[in-house]
VOROSE-43740 format. One line per field, with one value per residue (C-alpha): residue number from 0; residue in three letters; x, y, z; chain. Coordinates in steps of 0.5 Angstrom, whole numbers. Layout:
BEGIN
k	c(NUM	...)
r	c(ALA	...)
xx	c(X	...)
yy	c(Y	...)
zz	c(Z	...)
c	c(A	...)
This chain:
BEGIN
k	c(0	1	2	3	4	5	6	7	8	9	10	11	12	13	14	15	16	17	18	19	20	21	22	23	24	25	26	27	28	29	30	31	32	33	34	35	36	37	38	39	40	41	42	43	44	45	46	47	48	49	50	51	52	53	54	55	56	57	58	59	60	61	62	63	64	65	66	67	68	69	70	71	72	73	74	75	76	77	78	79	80	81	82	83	84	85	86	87	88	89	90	91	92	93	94	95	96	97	98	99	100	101	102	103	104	105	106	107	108	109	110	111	112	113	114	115	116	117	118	119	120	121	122	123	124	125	126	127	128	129	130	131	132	133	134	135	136	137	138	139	140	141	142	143	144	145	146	147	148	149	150	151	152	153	154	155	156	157	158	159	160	161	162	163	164	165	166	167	168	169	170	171	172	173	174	175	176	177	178	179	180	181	182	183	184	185	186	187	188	189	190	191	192	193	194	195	196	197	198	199	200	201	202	203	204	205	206	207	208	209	210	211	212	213	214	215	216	217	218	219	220	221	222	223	224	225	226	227	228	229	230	231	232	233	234	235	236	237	238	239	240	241	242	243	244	245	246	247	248	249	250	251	252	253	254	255	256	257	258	259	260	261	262	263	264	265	266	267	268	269	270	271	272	273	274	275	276	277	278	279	280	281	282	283	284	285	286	287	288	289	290	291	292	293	294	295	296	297	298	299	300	301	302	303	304	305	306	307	308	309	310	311	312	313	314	315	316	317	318	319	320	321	322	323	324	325	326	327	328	329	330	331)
r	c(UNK	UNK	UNK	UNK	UNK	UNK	UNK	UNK	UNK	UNK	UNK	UNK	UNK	UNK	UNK	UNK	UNK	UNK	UNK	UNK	UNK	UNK	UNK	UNK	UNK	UNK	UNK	UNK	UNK	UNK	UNK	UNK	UNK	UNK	UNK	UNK	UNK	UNK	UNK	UNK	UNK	UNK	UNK	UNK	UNK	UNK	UNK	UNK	UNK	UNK	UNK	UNK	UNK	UNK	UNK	UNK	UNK	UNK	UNK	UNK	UNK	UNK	UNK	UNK	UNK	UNK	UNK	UNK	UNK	UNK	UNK	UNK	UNK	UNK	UNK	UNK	UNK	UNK	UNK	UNK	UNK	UNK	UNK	UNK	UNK	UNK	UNK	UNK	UNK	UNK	UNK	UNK	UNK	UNK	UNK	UNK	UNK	UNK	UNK	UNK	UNK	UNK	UNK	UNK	UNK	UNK	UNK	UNK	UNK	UNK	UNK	UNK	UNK	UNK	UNK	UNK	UNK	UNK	UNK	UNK	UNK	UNK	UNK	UNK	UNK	UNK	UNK	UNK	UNK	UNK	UNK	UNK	UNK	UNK	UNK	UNK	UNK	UNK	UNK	UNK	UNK	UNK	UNK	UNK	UNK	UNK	UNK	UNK	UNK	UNK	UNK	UNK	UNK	UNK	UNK	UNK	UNK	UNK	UNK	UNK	UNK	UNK	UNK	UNK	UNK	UNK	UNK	UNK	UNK	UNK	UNK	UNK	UNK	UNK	UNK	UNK	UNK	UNK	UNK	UNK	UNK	UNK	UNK	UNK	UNK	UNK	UNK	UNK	UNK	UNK	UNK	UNK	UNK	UNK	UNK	UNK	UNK	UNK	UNK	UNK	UNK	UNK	UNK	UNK	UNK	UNK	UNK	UNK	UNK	UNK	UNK	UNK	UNK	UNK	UNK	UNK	UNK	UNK	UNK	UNK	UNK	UNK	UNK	UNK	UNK	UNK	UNK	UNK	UNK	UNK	UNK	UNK	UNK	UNK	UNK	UNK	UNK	UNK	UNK	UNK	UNK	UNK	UNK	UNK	UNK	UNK	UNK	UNK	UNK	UNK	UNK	UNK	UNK	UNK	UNK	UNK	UNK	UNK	UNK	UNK	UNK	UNK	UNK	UNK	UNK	UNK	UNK	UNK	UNK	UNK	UNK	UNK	UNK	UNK	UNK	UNK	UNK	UNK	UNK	UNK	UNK	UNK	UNK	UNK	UNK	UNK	UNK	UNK	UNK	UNK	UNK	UNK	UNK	UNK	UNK	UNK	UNK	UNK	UNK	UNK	UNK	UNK	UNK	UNK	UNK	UNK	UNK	UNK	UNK	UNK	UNK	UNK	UNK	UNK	UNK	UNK	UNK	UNK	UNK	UNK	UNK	UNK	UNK	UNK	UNK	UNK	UNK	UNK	UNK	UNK	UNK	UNK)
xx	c(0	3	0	3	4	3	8	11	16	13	11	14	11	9	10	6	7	10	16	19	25	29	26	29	34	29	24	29	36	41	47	50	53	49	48	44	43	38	38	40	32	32	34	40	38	33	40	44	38	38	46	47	43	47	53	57	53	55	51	51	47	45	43	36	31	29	35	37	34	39	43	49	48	45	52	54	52	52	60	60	58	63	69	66	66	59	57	49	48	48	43	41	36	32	31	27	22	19	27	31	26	26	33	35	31	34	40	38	35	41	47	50	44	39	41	36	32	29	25	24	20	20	15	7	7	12	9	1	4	11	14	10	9	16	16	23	26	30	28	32	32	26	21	19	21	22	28	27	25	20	23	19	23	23	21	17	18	12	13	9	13	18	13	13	18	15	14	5	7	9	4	-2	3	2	-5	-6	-4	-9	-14	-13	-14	-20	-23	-22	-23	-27	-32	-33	-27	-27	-33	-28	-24	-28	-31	-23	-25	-20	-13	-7	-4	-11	-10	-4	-6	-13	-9	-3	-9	-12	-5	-4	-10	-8	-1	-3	-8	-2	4	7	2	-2	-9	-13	-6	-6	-12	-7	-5	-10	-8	-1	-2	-2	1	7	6	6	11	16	14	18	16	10	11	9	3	1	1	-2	-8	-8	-8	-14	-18	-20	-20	-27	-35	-36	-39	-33	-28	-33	-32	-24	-23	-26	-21	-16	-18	-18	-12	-8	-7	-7	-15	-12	-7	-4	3	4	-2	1	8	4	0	7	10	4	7	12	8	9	2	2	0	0	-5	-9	-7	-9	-13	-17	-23	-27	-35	-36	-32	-31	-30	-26	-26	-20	-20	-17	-18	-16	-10	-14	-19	-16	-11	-18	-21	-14	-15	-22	-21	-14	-17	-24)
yy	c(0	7	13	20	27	33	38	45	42	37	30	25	17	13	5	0	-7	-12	-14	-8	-7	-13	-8	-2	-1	-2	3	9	11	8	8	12	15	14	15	11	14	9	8	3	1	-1	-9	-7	-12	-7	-1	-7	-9	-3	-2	-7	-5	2	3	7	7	10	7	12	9	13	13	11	16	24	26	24	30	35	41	37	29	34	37	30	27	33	33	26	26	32	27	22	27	27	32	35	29	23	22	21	15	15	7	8	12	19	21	18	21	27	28	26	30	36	34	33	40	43	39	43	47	40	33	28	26	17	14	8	9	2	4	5	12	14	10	13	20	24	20	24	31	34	37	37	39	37	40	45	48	42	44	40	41	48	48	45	45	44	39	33	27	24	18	13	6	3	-5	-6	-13	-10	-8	-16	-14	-8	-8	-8	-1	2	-1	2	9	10	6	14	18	14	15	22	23	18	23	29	27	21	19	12	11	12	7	1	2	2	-5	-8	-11	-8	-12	-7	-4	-2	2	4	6	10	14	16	18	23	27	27	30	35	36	38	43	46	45	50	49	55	53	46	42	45	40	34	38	35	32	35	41	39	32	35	38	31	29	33	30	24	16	16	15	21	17	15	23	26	20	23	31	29	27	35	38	34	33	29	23	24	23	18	14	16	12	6	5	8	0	-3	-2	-1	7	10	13	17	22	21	26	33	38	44	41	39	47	50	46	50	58	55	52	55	55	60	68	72	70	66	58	56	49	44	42	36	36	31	25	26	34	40	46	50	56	62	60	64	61	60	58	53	51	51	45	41	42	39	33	30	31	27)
zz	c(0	-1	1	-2	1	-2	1	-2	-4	-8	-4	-1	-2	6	3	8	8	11	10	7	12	7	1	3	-3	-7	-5	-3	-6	-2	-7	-4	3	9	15	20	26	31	38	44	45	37	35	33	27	25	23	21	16	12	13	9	4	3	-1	5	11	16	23	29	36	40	48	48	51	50	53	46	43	46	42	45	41	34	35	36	30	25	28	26	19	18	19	16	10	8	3	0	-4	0	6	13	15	22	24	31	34	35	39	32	28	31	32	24	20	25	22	16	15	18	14	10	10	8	5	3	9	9	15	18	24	28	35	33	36	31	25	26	28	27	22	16	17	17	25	27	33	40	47	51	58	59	54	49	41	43	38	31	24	18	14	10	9	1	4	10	10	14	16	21	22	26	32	33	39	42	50	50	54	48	43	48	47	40	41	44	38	33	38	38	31	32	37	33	25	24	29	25	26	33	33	31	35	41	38	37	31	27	24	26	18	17	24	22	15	17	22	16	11	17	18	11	9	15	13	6	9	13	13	17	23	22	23	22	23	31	32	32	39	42	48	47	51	58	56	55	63	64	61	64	70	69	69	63	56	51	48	56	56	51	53	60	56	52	58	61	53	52	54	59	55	50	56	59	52	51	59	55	50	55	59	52	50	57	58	64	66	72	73	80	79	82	79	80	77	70	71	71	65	62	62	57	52	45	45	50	48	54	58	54	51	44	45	42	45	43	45	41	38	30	32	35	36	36	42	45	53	59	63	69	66	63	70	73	69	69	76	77	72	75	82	82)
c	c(A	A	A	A	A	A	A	A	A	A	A	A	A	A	A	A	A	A	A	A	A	A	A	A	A	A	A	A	A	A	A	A	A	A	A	A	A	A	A	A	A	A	A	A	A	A	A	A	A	A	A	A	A	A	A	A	A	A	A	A	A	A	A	A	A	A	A	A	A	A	A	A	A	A	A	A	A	A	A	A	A	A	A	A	A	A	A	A	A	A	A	A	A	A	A	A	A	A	A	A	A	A	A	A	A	A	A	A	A	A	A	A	A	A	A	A	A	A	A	A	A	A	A	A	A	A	A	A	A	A	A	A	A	A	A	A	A	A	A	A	A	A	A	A	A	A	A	A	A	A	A	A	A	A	A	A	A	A	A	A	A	A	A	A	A	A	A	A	A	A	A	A	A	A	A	A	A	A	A	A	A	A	A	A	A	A	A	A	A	A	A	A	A	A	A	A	A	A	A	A	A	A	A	A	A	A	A	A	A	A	A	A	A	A	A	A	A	A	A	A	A	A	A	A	A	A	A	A	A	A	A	A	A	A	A	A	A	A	A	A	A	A	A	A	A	A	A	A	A	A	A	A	A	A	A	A	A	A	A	A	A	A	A	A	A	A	A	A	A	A	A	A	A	A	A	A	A	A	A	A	A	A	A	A	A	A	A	A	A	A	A	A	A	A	A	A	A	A	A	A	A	A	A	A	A	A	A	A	A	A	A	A	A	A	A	A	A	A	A	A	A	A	A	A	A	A	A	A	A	A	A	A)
């Protein structure tokens, strides 16, 4: 299955199928210098797979974890990729999740002012949601993505075969990020969810074919592609509180930006398919996250809000009326 991404510069092509890792030399221009950048959580067999399908690969393997997604491992690796000669016609492959993927498009955009860009996302969150779109970053001072890049890739190679292997937490995690897509796009497809009778590459496909249609809408995130934020605003307050993933995060984040039968049906996939239904961490650490949202204007917040699933609205709220509803949903 492919999909296609229409962006500014062009478009870039999502491949979907089993078994497309040992096919990644067919379907990406690998023939030349490559750096391969992955990470300590990733089966070492998945980088080696595609290196040996390079004609010069370069493999590079980072510390796993956000830590990673740092100004200190960007200078690290775009150092490395200057001793090893790299020069604007070769490329850089992320085989790994959010962080790696993250991380080598920043790079990638910023190598000698830009080299080709491939992705092998290898976590369920990072295959249904930051794989395409092009938002690149790394975090500084404690908050998320703040310093970063809009950098599409030339290519996502999507082989659901190689989530045989993640940890069940992990698969919850990404479960949050179709679900939020889901929640805001596409009631029926919310529905299914809820009756679980759906096989895992339909999952991952419909969840592709709403940020693609959301990202050609708006690719620089200037209006319909802040929807996809939902969740994120006071996730991203959670996250900075330590011990839960990004997708635990934005599950618990999605939970007071919606109506009450909304939340109450959110709850019900989050017990299907084993993501948190309560936040038990310091309200007042995830309230003071929220002054350095990005997000933020003044004292007001843009947020997304569902009232009903299949829906949103898009708001300017008052900072202490947003911190009042957080406060009444995470202490019930």
């Amino acid at each position: 299955m492919v999909q296609h991404v229409k962006t500014a510069g062009g478009g870039y092509d999502i491949h979907i199928e089993s078994g497309l890792l040992a096919r990644a030399g067919e379907l990406l221009p690998l023939d030349r210098r490559v750096l391969v950048l992955t990470d300590e959580g990733v089966p070492a067999a998945y980088a080696a797979a595609v290196c040996a399908q390079c004609k010069s690969p370069v493999l590079m393997t980072l510390p796993q974890g956000e830590g990673s997604k740092s100004l200190s491992r960007f200078e690290a690796v775009l150092s490395r990729m200057l001793e090893e000669g790299f020069t604007r016609t070769d490329a850089v492959v992320a085989v790994g999740g959010g962080v790696v993927g993250d991380l080598s498009g920043f790079v990638a955009s910023a190598y000698m002012r830009g080299v080709d860009f491939y992705n092998i996302p290898t976590t369920l969150l990072s295959q249904v949601d930051s794989s395409i779109g092009g938002k690149t970053a790394v975090n500084l001072g404690g908050i998320k993505n703040c310093v970063g890049s809009f950098y599409p890739p030339k290519g996502v190679l999507i082989d659901p075969d190689v989530l045989a292997t993640l940890p069940p937490r992990q698969m919850a995690a990404g479960m949050a990020e179709v679900i939020k897509m889901a929640a805001t796009f596409d009631a029926p497809f919310f529905k299914e969810l809820e009756q679980g009778s759906l096989p895992l590459a339909e999952i991952i496909a419909r969840s592709l074919a709403i940020k693609a249609r959301v990202v050609e809408e708006d690719e620089k995130e200037s209006g319909l592609r802040r929807v996809l934020n939902f969740g994120h605003t006071i996730g991203h307050g959670i996250e900075s509180c330590g011990g839960l993933l990004h997708g635990e995060c934005v599950a618990l984040g999605m939970l007071p930006m919606c109506e009450e039968s909304v939340r109450e049906r959110l709850l019900a996939l989050y017990a299907r398919y084993g993501l948190p239904t309560t936040f038990t961490g310091d309200v007042e650490q995830v309230i003071a996250a929220l002054s350095h949202d990005k997000k933020l204007d003044g004292a007001c917040l843009r947020t997304v809000y569902v009232p009903r699933v299949g829906s949103f609205e898009m708001q300017e709220e008052p900072l202490d009326r947003f911190v009042g509803r957080v406060r009444e949903v995470y202490t019930i």
